[in-house]
Every structure is written in C-alpha cells, then in structure tokens.
N, C-alpha and C positions, 0 to 999 in steps of 0.2 A: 494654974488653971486645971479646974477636973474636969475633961471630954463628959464624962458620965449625966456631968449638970447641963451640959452646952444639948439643946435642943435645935434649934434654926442657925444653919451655918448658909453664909452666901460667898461666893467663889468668883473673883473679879480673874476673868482670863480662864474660865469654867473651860472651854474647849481645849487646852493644852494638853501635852499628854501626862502630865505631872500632876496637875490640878486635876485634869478627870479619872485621875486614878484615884483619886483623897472623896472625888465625891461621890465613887462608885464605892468603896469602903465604906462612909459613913450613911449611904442607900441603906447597905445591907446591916448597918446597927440602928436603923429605921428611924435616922435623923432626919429634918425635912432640911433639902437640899435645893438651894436656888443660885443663879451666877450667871454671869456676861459673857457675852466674849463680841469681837469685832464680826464677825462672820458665821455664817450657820456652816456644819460641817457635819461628817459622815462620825463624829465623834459628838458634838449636840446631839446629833438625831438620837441616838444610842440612850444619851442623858437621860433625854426627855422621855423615851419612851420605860425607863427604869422607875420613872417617877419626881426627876426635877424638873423646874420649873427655869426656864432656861431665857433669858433675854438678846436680844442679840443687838449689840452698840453700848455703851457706858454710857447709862444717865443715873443723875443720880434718885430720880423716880423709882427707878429698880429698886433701890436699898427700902427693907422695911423697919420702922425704929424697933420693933421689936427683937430684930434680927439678932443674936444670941454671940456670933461671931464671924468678923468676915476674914476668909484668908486669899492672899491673892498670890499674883507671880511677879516678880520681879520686868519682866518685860512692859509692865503697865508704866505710863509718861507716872513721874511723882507729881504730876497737879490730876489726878483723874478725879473726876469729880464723883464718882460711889466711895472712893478711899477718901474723899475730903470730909465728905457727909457721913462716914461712919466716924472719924476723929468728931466730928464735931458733934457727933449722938454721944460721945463716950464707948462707942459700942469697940470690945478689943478685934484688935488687929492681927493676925501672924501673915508673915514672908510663909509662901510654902514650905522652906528648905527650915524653918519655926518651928508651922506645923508635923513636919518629917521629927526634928526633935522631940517634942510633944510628945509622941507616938514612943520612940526609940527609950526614951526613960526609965517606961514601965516594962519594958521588952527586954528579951537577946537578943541583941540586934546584932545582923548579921550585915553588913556594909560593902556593898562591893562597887570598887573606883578602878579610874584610869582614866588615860586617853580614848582608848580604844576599845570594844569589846564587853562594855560593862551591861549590855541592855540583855546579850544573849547568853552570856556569864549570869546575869542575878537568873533569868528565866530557866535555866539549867537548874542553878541551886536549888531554886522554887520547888521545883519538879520533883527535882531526886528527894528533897524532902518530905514535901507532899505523899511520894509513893513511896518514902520508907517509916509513913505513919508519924513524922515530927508536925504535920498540921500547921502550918506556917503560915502566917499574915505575910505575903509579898506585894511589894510595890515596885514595879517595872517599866523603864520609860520606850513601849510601845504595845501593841494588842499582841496576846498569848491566845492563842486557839484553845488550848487546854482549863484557859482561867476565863474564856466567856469573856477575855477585856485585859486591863493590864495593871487590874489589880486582885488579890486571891485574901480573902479574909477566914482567915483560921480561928482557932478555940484556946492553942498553945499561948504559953508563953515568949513564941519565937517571932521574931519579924527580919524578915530579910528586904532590901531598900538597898537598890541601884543610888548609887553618892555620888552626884556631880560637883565636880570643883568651879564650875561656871561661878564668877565673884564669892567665892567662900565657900561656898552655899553648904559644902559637909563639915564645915566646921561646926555648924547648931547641929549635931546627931551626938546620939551618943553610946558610939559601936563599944561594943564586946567583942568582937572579932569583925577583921577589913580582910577583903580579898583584895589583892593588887595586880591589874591585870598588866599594865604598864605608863609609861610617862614620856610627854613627846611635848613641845610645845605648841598651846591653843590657849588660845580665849586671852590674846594678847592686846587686847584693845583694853583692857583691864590689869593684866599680871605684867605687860611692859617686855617681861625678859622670861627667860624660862628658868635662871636664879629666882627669881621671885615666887615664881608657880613651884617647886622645889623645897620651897620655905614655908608654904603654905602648905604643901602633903607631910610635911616634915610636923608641922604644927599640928595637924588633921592625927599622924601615927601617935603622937605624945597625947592626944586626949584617950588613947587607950589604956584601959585600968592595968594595974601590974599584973594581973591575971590575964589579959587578955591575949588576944591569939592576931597574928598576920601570916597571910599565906600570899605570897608573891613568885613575881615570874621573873625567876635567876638569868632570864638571858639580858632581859634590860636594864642596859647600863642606866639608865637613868635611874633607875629603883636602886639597882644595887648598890648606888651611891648613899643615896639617904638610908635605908636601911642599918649602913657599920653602924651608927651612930642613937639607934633605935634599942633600949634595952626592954622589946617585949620577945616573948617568942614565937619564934619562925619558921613555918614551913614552905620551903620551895620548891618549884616547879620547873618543869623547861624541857625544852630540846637536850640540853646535853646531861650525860650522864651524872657529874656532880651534883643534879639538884637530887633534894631528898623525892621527888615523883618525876619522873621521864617520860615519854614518849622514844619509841623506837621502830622499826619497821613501817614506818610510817609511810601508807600506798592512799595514793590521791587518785580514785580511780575516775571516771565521768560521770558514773550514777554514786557510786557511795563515798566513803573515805574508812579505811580501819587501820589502826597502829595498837601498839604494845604496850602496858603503860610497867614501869620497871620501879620497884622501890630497893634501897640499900641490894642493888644487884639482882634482886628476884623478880622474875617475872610476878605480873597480879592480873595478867590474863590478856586477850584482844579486847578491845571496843572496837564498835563499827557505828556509822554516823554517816545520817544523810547532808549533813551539811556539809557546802562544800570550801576547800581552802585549806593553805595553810595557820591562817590567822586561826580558824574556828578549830584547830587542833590545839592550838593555845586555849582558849575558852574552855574548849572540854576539860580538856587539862586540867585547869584550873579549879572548875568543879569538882570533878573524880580525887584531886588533891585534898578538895577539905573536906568530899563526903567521906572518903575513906579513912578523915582522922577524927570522925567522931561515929564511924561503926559501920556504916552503910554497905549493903553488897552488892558485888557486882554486879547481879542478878537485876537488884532493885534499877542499880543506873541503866546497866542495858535495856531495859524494861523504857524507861523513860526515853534516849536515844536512839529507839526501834521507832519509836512515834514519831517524835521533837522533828520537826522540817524548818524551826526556825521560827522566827518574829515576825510580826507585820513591818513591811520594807526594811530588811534585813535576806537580800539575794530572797526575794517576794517572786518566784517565776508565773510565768502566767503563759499560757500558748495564746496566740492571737489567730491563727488558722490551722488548725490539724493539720487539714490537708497540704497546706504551703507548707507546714513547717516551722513555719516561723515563731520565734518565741521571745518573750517579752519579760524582762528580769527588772525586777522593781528594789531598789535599794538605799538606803539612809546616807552612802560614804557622801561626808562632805569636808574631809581632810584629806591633802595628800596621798597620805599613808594608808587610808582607807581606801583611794579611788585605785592606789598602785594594787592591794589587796585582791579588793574587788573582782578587780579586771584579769586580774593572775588565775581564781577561782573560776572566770568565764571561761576562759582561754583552755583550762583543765578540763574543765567540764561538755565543752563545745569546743572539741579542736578540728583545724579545719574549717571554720564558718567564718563569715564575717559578722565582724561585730560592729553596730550602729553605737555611738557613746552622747547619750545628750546628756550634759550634764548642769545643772544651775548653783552658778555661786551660791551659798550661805553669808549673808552678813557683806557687804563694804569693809570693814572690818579685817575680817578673818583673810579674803582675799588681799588685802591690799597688806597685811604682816606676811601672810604667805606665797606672795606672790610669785618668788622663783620655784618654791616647792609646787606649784601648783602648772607651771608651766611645764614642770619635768613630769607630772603624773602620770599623761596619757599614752604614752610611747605603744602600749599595747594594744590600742584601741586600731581599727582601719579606717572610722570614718569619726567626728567628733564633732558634735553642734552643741553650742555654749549659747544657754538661755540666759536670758537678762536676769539678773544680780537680785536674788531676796533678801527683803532690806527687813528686817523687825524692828529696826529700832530708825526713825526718819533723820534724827539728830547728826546722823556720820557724813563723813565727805564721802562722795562716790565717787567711785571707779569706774572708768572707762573698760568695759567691758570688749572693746577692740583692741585696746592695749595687750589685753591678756589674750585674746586668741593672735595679734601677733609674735608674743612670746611662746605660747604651743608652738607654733608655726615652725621657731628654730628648730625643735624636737620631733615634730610630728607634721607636716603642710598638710596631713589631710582634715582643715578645723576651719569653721564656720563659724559667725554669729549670724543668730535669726531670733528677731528683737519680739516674738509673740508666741505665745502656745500654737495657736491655730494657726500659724504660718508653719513652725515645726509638723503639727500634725499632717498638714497639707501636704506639705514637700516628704515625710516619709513614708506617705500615701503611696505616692510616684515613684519614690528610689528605693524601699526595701521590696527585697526579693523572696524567694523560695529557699527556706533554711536557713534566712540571715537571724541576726538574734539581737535586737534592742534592749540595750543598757540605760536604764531610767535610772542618773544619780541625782541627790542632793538633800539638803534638811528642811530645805522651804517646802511650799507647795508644786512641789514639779508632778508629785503620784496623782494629777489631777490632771496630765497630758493622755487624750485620746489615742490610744494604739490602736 
C-alpha cells in the first residue's frame, strides 16, 4: 500500500489517543480525514476543529464507498458495523498498530517499549531531536504541549513511535532502533503469564536488523534476562554504575530533580528536570542514553528539559485554590507499579500535606490479574477513594469493586468506595482542606472528575 495514493482515510475509534495522533499526521499531509468514536471528547473537539469530520456512535451510514481506507483500533467489538461495511465495499483495512507499520517501513524508526514510562520517554526523544535539527515524525500516546497534540510531523527520514505490547501490537513496526524502558507483567487478560509477554518482546527485539541498535535499562531484571540471548547491539542505562550511562548524585528536590549522568567513569555533566520522581530519572535516562549515542549535546537536551513539565496526565498538577493551597495532580498510573511511583513523587514533592488518592480501576481485567498488587499499592496515600471499575471492553467478568477496597483495607483502612463521579466530587467538596493535594489516578476517564 502507497500512503501517497490513499486520499480519504476514515478512523473507527477517531478519539483514542493512538488513532488521533494518525489522524492529526495525516491532517497535516492534507488527507481528508473522517472517523467515530463512541462519545464526543476534548480530543473530537481538537479533530474537528483541525479539519475532520468527526461522527460520534458507529453507524455504518458514516462510512463513505469512496472512502480510500479505514483504519481502526483494536478496542472496537469485531462485528462493528462501519468495519463490516468497509469488508464488504472492498475498501482496505489496517489495525492501527498496521498502520504504525506502514509508516515505520519507510522510516528510521525509532521504537520505544515497556511497561512503564514509554509515553514520556518517546516525548523526550521527540524533543531532544527536534531541537538538535533531526526533524522527526513522532507518534506519542498523550498530548505534548510542545507538539500542539501528540503527534509532530517532520520532513526527515526519522520517526520515533511510543510501541505498545498491548496483544502484539509492536510486533507490525519495523524499528531500527528500540528503547527499552522496562518489563513487569500487564495486559494479562491476553499474555496469561509474564513467560509469554517475555516471548513476545523477545520476538519484538529479533525483528531488529543485524545493524540495529537497543538501548535498555540494566537494572531490570526482567530485560536483563531476555536481552543474554539477543545478538543486536546494546547500550545500557541505569542506576548503577555497570551500565554503559548512570545516573548519580541524584537529589529529588520538591520543585526540581538534578543528577549526574556518568559514562565509562566520566562524568557528562549535571541535568536538572522539572519532573518529578524516581521513575522519571529513568526516563531521562533513557533519552540522554541514546541521544548522546548518535551526537547530541548537552546543551541541546538541557535546552529541552528547562521546558519539558511533562505530558498530558502524566503528574498533570493543576492548583484548585491559590489561596487554599490546595492542589490538584492529574495522572495516567493505572499499574501498581505506577500508582507506588506516583505516590512516592507526591510525597517528594509535597511533604508534609495530606494527600486525597482517588483512583479508578482500568479494565476488569487488569484488576482482577493484579489484584494483590493492587491492594499493596496505596500504603502512601492518607486518604483513598476507589471509583467504579473502567470497563472498555463489556465482554469481561466484573469485579467487585468492594472486594478490592476491602483488600486495601489490610494495608491501608483509610479506603472508601463511592460508586459515582459526582458523589466523589460532592464528598471532596466537604472534606478537602487548606494545602491538601488530590491525587487523580487512572487510564479511564476519571480527568473528567470536577475538583
């Protein structure tokens, strides 16, 4: 398939943040852009005022037979009836994670995976490229303040593309170099085991050409395992001094964060970073690791890290009353590992305060594989209100969402369910104070709670 020929592309699931990143790209190469989604959102709106044509509910009236190609997402039911009626126009098809290949072909594609940390890792890379004149096509899964959205169409021959393992999906790419930021188990409603998830990044590193490059983070065991077994070559990262790039001196202060970064013993200078955490010193890391191994200077990243405050709902702070104090932190973690993260980064940054933690499951699913991890997460938290369960997909068994705040409970007895938005808003109406600081987690729509 040549992009070049393709004029009218339609986007089933147009509001996602994956698919409105493909249809803000293909805006800007002035293809006429149209696509569904279940509900109007602050990401439609954005669409349509770019210039798509945006429907909101799947009918299959929307699709027009002219339509050139429709690509959708994987979250749509397989009987949706705009995907039925383009099979049966002939009109072709791609899976986003397709189209993402499509793309990757004709590129240098720069791939960056994990569990953890991949949205504000690719936006980094983006960046530092951007301002050291590589001009880079990026694809990021959340809004960049820098990129006007969360996608950046370049002139180069480069594309950098955030690579979810969600059912495969980086298996259709076709990198030239993978950043690896780490490996936990998720998305086990699909992979079963985290042997299996293992075997698929194992699969994912072997589509890399003999030429090609991995930059990984040497503290995680789980990488370092598949990795012996990978004959590409390897730059690593990390906390300790073995990896070929370090972190050292590393001071987590409440407004900034600055560390050391050390190659083969030598210092390569300070960075300082407003975001906050230990997690997001990995991330940096990460970057600084593979802009420094194809030339880039310090200057250029610093430059980029004086700005960079981070992603849309990625530690999102927001003040709710100046004069109260109080402040309002908007945040994507909906893993364990993330909310422990998270909560670590608040506690740094706000120490002393109390912290409000509402948080909403992602998925039936994820909750009900992770269920003891999920109960141990909040320990940091002072006060914890567990929103009803975001379902995407209606097909799962559900979970008792009382079950899970009596398992906090072991860990943590200050945790509540309150079964509505506007019951939660109501109630932290009354009970937050002067200089408390509300924790907004989860991947659903919970950044839609009134503070």
């Amino acid at each position: 398939m040549n992009l070049n020929q393709i004029k009218k592309i339609y986007l089933i699931g147009i509001g996602g943040i994956g698919m409105s990143a493909v249809a803000r790209l293909m805006l800007k190469q002035n293809k006429q852009i149209s696509g569904s989604d279940r509900e109007k959102s602050l990401i439609t709106d954005g669409l349509k005022k770019l210039g798509a044509k945006i429907y909101i509910g799947h009918k299959d009236s929307n699709l027009s037979i002219k339509t050139d190609l429709v690509v959708y997402t994987t979250a749509i039911d397989k009987n949706n009836s705009e995907l039925k009626k383009a099979k049966k126009l002939n009109i072709p098809t791609l899976r986003y994670s397709q189209f993402l290949g499509l793309l990757s072909r004709d590129k240098i594609t720069i791939a960056i995976s994990g569990t953890h940390g991949k949205t504000t890792t690719t936006a980094l890379i983006g960046l530092i490229f951007a301002q050291a004149g590589f001009d880079p096509t990026v694809i990021v899964g959340s809004q960049v303040k820098e990129f006007k959205g969360n996608a950046r169409l370049g002139q180069s021959d480069y594309l950098i593309v955030e690579a979810c393992e969600h059912r495969q999906a980086f298996l259709d790419l076709e990198p030239d170099i993978i950043v690896l930021t780490n490996l936990e188990a998720d998305h086990l409603d699909f992979y079963k085991t985290l042997t299996n998830l293992k075997q698929t990044f194992k699969k994912y590193l072997n589509k890399l050409p003999r030429g090609g490059l991995i930059v990984a983070n040497q503290d995680d065991k789980n990488l370092s395992l598949i990795l012996k077994n990978i004959s590409r070559h390897q730059i690593s990262y990390g906390l300790k001094k073995s990896a070929d790039y370090s972190a050292s001196e590393i001071n987590l202060k409440s407004q900034y964060s600055q560390f050391k970064v050390i190659k083969n013993k030598k210092s390569l200078g300070q960075f300082k970073t407003h975001l906050s955490g230990q997690h997001n010193i990995y991330n940096i890391l990460a970057a600084i690791s593979f802009a420094k191994g194809v030339g880039v200077t310090n200057k250029e990243i610093q430059t980029v890290l004086n700005s960079f405050k981070g992603t849309w709902r990625r530690f999102d702070i927001r003040t709710k009353n100046k004069k109260q104090g109080i402040v309002v932190i908007d945040d994507y973690a909906h893993h364990p590992t993330e909310i422990k993260a998270t909560l670590s980064a608040v506690k740094v940054k706000y120490p002393n305060r109390k912290i409000w933690t509402v948080f909403q499951p992602h998925l039936n699913s994820r909750t009900q594989y992770l269920f003891k991890e999920f109960s141990q997460a909040f320990n940091l938290a002072d006060e914890i209100i567990l929103a009803p369960i975001y379902e995407a997909r209606g097909h799962e068994k559900k979970v008792n969402p009382q079950n899970l705040v009596k398992a906090i409970y072991k860990y943590n007895p200050h945790v509540q369910y309150i079964d509505s938005f506007k019951k939660i808003e109501d109630f932290l109406q009354q009970q937050v104070e002067k200089n408390d600081v509300v924790l907004i987690i989860g991947a659903g729509d919970i950044y839609k709670l009134k503070i």
